[in-house]
C-alpha positions in Angstrom: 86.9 174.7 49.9 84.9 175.6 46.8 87.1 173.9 45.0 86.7 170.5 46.4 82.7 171.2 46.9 81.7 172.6 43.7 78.0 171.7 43.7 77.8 173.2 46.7 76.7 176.6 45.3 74.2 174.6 43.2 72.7 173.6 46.3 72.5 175.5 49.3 69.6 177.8 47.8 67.3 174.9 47.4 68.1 173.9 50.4 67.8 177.3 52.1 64.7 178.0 50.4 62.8 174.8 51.5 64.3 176.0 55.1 62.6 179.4 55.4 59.6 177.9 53.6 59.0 175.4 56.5 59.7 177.8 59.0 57.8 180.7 57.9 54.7 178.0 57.4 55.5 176.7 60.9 55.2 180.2 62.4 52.5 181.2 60.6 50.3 178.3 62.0 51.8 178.5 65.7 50.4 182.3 64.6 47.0 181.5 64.7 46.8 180.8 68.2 49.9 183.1 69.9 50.4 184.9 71.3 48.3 185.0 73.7 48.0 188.2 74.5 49.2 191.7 73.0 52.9 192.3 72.6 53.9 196.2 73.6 57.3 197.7 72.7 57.3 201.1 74.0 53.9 201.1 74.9 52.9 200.2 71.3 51.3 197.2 70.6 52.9 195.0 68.5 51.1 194.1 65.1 49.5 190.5 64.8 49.8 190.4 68.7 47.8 188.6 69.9 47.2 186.1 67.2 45.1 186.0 64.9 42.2 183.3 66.6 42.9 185.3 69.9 42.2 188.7 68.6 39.4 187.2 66.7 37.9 185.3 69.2 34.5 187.0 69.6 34.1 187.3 65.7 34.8 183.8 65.4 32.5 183.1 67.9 29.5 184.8 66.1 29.9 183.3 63.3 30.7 179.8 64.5 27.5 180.2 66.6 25.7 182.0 63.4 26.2 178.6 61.3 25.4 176.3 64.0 22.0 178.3 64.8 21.3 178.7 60.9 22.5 175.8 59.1 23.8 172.9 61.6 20.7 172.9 63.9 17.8 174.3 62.7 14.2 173.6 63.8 13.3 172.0 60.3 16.8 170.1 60.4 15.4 168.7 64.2 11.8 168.1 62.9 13.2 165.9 59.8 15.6 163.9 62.2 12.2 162.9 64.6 11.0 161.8 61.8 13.1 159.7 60.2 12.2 155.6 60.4 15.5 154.8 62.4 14.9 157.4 65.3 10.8 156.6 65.7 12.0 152.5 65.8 14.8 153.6 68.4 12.2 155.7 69.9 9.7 153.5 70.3 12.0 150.6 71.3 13.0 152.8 74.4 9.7 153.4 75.2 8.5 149.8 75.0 11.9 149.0 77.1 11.0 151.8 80.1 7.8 151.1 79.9 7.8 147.3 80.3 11.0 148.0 83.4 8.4 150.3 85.3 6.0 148.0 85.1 7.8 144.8 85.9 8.9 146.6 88.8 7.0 145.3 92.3 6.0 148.6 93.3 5.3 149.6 96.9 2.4 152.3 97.8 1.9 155.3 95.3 3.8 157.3 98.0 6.8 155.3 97.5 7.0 156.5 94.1 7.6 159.7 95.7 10.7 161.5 96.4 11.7 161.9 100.1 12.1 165.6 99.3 8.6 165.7 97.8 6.7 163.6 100.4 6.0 166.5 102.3 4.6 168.2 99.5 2.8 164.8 98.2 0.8 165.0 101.7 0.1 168.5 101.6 -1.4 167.5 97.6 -3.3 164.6 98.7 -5.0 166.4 101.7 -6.0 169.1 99.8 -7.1 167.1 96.8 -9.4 165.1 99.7 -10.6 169.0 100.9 -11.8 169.4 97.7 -13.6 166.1 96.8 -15.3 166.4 99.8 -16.6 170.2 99.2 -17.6 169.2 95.7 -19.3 166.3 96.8 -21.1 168.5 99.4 -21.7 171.8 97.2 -23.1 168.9 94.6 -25.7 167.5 97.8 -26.6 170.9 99.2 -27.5 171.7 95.1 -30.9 171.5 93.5 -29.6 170.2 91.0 -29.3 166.9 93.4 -32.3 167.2 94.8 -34.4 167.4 91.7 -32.5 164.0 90.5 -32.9 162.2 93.8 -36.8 163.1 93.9 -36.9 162.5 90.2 -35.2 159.2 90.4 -37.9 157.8 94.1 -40.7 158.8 91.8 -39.7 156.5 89.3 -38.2 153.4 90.9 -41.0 153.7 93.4 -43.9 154.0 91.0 -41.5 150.8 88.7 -42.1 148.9 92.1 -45.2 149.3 93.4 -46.1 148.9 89.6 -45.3 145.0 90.4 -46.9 142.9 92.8 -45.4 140.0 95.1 -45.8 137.2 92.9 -43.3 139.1 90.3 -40.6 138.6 92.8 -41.8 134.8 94.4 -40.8 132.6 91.9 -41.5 128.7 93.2 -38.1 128.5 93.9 -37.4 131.6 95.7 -41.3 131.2 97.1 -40.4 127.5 98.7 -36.5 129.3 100.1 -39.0 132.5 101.9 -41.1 129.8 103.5 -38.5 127.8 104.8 -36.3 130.8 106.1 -39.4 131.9 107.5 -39.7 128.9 109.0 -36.6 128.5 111.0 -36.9 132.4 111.6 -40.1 131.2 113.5 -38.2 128.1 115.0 -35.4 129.9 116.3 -37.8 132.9 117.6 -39.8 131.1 119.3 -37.5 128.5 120.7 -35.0 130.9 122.4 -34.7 132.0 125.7 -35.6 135.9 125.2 -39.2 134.4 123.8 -39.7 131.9 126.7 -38.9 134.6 129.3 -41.0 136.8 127.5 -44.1 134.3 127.6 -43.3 133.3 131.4 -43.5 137.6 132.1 -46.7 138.1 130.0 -48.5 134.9 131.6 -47.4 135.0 135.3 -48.4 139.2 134.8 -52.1 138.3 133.4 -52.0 135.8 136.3 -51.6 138.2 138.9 -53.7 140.7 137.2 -56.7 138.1 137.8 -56.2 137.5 141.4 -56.0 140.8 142.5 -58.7 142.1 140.0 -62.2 142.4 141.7 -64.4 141.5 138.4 -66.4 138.5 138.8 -65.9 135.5 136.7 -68.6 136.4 134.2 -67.2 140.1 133.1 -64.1 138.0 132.5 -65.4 135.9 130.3 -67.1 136.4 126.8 -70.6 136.9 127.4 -71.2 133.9 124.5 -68.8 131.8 126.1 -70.8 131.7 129.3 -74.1 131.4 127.6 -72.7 127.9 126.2 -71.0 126.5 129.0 -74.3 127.1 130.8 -76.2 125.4 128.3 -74.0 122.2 128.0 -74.1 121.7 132.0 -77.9 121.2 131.5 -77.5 119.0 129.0 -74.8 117.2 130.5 -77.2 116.6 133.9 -79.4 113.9 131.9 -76.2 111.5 131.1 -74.7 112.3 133.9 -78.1 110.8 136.7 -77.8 108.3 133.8 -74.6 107.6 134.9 -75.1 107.3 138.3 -78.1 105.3 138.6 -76.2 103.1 136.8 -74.0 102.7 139.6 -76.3 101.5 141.9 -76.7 98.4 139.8 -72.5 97.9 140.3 -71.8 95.2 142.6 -68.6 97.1 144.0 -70.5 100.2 144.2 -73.4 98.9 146.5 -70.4 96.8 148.3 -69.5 100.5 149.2 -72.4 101.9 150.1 -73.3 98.7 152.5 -69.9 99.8 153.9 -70.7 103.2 154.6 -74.3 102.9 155.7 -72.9 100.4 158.7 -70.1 103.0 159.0 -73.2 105.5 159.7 -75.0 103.2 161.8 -71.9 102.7 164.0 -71.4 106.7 163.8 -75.0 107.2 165.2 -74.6 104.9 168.0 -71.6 106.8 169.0 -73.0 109.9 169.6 -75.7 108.3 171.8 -73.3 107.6 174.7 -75.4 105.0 177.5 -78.3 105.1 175.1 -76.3 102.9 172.6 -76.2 99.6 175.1 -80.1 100.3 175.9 -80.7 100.4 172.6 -78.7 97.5 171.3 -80.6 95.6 173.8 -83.7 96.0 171.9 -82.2 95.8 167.8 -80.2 93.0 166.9 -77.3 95.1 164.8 -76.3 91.8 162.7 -79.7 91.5 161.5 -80.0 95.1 160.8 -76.8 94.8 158.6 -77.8 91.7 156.8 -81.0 93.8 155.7 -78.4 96.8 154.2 -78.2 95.2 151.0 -81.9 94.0 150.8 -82.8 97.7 151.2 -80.3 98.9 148.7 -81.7 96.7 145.6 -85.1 98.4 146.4 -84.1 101.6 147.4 -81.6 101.6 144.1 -84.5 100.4 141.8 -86.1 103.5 143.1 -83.6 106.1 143.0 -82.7 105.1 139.1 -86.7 105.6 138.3 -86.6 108.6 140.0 -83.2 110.0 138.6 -85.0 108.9 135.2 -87.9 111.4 135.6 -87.4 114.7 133.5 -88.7 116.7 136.1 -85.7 115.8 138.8 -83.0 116.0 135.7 -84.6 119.5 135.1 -84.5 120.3 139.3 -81.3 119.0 139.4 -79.9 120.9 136.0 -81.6 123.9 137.5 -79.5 123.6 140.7 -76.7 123.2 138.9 -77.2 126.4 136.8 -78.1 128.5 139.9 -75.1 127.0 141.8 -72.8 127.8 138.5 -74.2 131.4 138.2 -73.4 132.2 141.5 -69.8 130.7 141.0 -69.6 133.2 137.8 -70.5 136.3 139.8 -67.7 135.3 142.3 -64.1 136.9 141.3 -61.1 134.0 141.1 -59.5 136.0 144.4 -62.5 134.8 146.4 -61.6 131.0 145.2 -58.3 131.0 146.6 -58.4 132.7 149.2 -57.7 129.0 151.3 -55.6 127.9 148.8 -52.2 127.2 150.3 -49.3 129.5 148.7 -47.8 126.5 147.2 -50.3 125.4 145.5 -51.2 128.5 143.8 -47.3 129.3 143.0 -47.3 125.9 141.5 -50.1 126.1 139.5 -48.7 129.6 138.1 -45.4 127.5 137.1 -47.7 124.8 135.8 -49.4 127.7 133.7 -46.0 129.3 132.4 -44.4 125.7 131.4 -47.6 125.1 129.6 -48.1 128.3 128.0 -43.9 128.1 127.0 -44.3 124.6 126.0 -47.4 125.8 123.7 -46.3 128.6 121.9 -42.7 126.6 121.4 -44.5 123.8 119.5 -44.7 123.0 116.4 -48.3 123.2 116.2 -47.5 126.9 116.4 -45.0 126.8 114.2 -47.2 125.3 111.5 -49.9 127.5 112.8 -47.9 131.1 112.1 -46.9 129.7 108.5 -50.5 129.0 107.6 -51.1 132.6 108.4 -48.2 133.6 106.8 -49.2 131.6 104.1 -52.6 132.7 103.7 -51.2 136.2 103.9 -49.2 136.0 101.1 -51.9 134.0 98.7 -54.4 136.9 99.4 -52.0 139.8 98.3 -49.6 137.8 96.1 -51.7 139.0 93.0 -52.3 142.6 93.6 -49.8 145.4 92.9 -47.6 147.3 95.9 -50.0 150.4 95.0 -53.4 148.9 95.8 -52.3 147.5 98.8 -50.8 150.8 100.1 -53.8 152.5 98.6 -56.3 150.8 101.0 -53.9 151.1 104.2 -52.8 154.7 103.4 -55.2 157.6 103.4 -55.4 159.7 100.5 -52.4 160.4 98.4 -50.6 158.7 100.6 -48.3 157.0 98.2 -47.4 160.5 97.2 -46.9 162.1 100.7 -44.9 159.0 101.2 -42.6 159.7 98.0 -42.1 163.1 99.2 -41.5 162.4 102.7 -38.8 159.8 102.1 -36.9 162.3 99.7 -37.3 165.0 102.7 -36.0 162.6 104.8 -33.1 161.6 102.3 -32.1 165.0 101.8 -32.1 165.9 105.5 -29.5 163.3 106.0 -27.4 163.6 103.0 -27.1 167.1 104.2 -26.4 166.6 107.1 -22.9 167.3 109.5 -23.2 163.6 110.2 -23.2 162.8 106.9 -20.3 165.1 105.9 -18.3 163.7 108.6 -19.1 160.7 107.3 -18.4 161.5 103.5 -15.3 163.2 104.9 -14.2 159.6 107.1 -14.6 157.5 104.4 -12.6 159.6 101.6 -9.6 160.1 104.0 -10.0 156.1 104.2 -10.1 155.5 100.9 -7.9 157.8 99.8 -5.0 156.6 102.5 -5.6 152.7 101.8 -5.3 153.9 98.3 -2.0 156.1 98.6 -0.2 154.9 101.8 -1.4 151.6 102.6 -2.2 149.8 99.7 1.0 148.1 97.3 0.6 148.5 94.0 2.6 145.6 93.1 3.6 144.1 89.4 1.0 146.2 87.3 2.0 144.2 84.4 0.3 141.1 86.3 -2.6 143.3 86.2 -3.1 144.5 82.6 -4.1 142.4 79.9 -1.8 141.6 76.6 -4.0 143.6 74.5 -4.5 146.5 77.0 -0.3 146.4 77.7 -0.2 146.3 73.7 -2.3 149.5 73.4 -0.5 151.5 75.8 2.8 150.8 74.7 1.3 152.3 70.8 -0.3 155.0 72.7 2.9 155.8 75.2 5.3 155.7 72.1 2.6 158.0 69.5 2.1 160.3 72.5 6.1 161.1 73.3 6.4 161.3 69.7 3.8 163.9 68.7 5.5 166.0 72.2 9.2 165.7 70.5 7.4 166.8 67.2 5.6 169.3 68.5 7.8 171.0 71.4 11.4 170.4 70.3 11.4 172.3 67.0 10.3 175.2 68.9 12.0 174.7 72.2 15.4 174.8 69.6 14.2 178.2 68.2 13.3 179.1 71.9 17.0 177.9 73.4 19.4 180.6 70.6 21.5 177.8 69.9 23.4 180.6 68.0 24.1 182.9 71.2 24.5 179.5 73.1 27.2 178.4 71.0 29.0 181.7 70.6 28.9 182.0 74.2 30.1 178.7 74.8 32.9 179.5 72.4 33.9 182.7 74.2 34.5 180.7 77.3 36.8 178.7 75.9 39.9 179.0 77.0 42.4 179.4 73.7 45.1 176.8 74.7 42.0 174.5 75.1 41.1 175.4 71.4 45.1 175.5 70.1 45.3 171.7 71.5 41.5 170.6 70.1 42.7 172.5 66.4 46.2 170.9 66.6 45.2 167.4 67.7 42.5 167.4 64.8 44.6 168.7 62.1 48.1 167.4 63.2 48.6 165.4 60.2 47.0 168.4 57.9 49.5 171.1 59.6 52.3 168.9 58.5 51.8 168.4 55.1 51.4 172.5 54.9 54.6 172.6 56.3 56.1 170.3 54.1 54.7 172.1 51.7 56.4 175.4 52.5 59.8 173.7 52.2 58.9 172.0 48.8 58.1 175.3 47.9 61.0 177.3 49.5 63.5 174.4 47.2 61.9 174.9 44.5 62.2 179.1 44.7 65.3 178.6 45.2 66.1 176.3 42.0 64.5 178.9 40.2 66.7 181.6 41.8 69.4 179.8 40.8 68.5 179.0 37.3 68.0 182.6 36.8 71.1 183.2 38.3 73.1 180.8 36.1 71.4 182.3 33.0 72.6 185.6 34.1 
């Protein structure tokens, strides 16, 4: 066999030495990771059992977690990475991105924003947030610290307004827009119902005051006002005899008169019964009435001269005053006593619809602005102080001061006003959180104002990743993390992540425990051929 294969020799230690090269490479790596576990052979463990990672595992876990902590992820390595260009461009492009997403968004009530599992918490937050606004705005009213302000601050905008005077505030403009609100104030007033029912009330009561009252005529009237009417009926009398002598010179007048004196004549006869015919035997009546109008032009010429004469105008104006002083000492009840009910109820409604009709006109109207006006003109130039000066007694501007800042305080501390205070918060505070959408809040914000808070967002999450990470990484042990990461591990886990890594790098290793193996055993046998 030899003989026909004589290289053989030559060759088969080469090619057995690459053999157990290979192999014993082979098994050296498959070492690393097995066994698993600790070979026994009569109860005596096995050396290199387990292998050599396995047995090592908690060693290689320090140290693995040693250089991470030390030299792969330090604080100063993490502080240098935040600040590098790329990460703060990338950083503030995802701020600018979350920012702009949140407040695209068309966001419900600020309760919405609120996990369900943390609206019952978010209640409980907001109500006692409202508890204690509304004890800090209390405990800051019941102070006197507040009370000093509040006095502090009446003193000075009352004594800066009564300082001015009402011209300082009635422009033209606004002076001509007071009068003619004032003026349909006035219209409407005194044109509605309430006012006419008011003036019917107060009328148709003074009405019935005066006919049941007992006072004569003249303790009614002004004492003055009687003296002249008085006067003027005595010299009214003069014109008035004037007057009537005058009339006797009327044709239709005397036609009258004629009339009635035959009307008397007739009367007379009457009431003589039989002596009428007796008599008219004797007078001729015919002639008798012919000679009524003789005797009227003499007896008229006489009456006129006589009504002429100052002593019968000054009988006759004396009669009239004694007759109207007697009238005056009479009270209105005794003057209608025979006055039929309707017309003394008429007369009342004639009254009312008068007195209504008067105090609706526009005389009155025009009459109530001309006060008004008036008013104003005499106090337009003085200040608020003068004028409350002279209608206030002394220090009164003072006592006033102080007695609306008593008043002010008494209220503000009051439970009315807390319950108020507390009523309006929980309002507020629920249209503000429950009720009221927030909506798109980029609508709301201006460019600039978006532009800012996007700088100021992205410096601010910056400075807390500069600032808190480095020493959050110290904080976390990233060494003791990562060697306790490593030690749960499982080891096949590890054999498959070494041997899919370094694959290709185990296989040149065991090529190059063949390459070496051939070429030990070349130089086996060139030693042995030398020998």
């Amino acid at each position: 066999m030899l003989d026909k294969l004589p290289w053989l020799p030559y060759l088969v230690p080469p090619l057995l030495g690459a053999l157990i090269g290979y192999v014993t490479n082979y098994i050296a790596i498959r070492m690393l990771f097995r066994p698993l576990h600790p070979w026994r052979l009569l109860g005596m463990r096995l050396p290199l059992t387990p292998g050599i990672i396995p047995a090592k595992r908690g060693e290689l876990a320090q140290r693995m977690g040693e250089m991470v902590g030390s030299h792969l992820l330090t604080a100063d390595d993490v502080r240098q990475a935040l600040e590098k260009p790329a990460f703060n461009r990338e950083l503030k492009s995802t701020v600018n991105d979350k920012l702009r997403a949140f407040l695209d968004r068309n966001l419900g009530a600020l309760d919405t924003l609120v996990p369900d599992s943390y609206q019952r918490r978010f209640r409980e937050l907001v109500s006692t947030l409202r508890s204690k606004a509304l004890r800090q705005v209390t405990d800051y009213l019941a102070s006197d610290q507040f009370e000093a302000q509040m006095r502090r601050f009446i003193i000075e905008k009352g004594d800066a307004l009564l300082a001015r005077d009402l011209e300082s505030f009635l422009t033209p403009a606004r002076y001509q827009e007071l009068l003619r609100h004032l003026e349909n104030r006035l219209t409407m007033v005194l044109h509605s119902d309430d006012t006419a029912q008011a003036v019917e009330r107060f009328v148709d009561q003074r009405i019935e005051r005066l006919l049941l009252s007992d006072r004569a005529l003249r303790d009614m009237l002004p004492a003055d006002l009687v003296e002249v009417l008085l006067q003027q009926v005595e010299r009214e009398v003069p014109p008035l005899l004037e007057r009537f002598g005058g009339l006797l010179y009327d044709p239709e007048f005397r036609q009258r008169l004629a009339e009635r004196a035959k009307q008397g004549i007739d009367v007379f006869l009457d009431s003589l019964g039989g002596l009428a015919g007796l008599l008219s035997g004797f007078i001729n009546l015919d002639q008798v009435y012919n000679k009524i109008p003789g005797f009227l032009d003499k007896a008229g010429e006489e009456i006129s001269r006589w009504l002429r004469e100052e002593q019968t105008q000054q009988q006759v104006a004396s009669m009239l005053r004694e007759r109207l002083e007697n009238l005056l000492d009479k009270p209105l009840s005794s003057f209608l006593e025979k006055a039929p009910y309707e017309k003394i109820a008429g007369a009342r409604r004639y009254l009312s619809e008068r007195s209504v009709a008067a105090v609706q006109s526009r005389r009155t109207t025009e009459l109530l602005l001309g006060f008004a006006e008036q008013g104003v003109q005499r106090v337009k130039d003085r200040s608020f102080r003068s004028l409350l000066n002279e209608n206030l007694p002394e220090n009164g501007v003072e006592k006033l001061q102080t007695e609306l800042g008593d008043q002010i305080l008494k209220l503000a501390r009051s439970a009315e006003a807390t319950e108020a205070i507390d009523t309006l918060l929980k309002d507020k505070i629920d249209a503000l959180v429950y009720r009221h959408p927030l909506g798109r809040l980029a609508e709301r914000l201006p460019a600039d104002v978006l532009e800012e808070l996007e700088d100021s967002l992205y410096h601010q999450v910056g400075e807390v990743l500069q600032k808190e990470v480095p020493p959050l990484i110290e904080t976390l042990n990233i060494s003791r993390m990562v060697e306790d990461k490593v030690n749960q591990l499982d080891i096949l886990q590890v054999e498959g992540l070494l041997m899919g890594v370094m694959k290709e790098q185990f296989k040149y290793i065991n090529l190059f425990g063949a390459i070496l193996g051939f070429l030990i055993g070349l130089l086996n046998l060139a030693v042995w051929s030398l020998a």
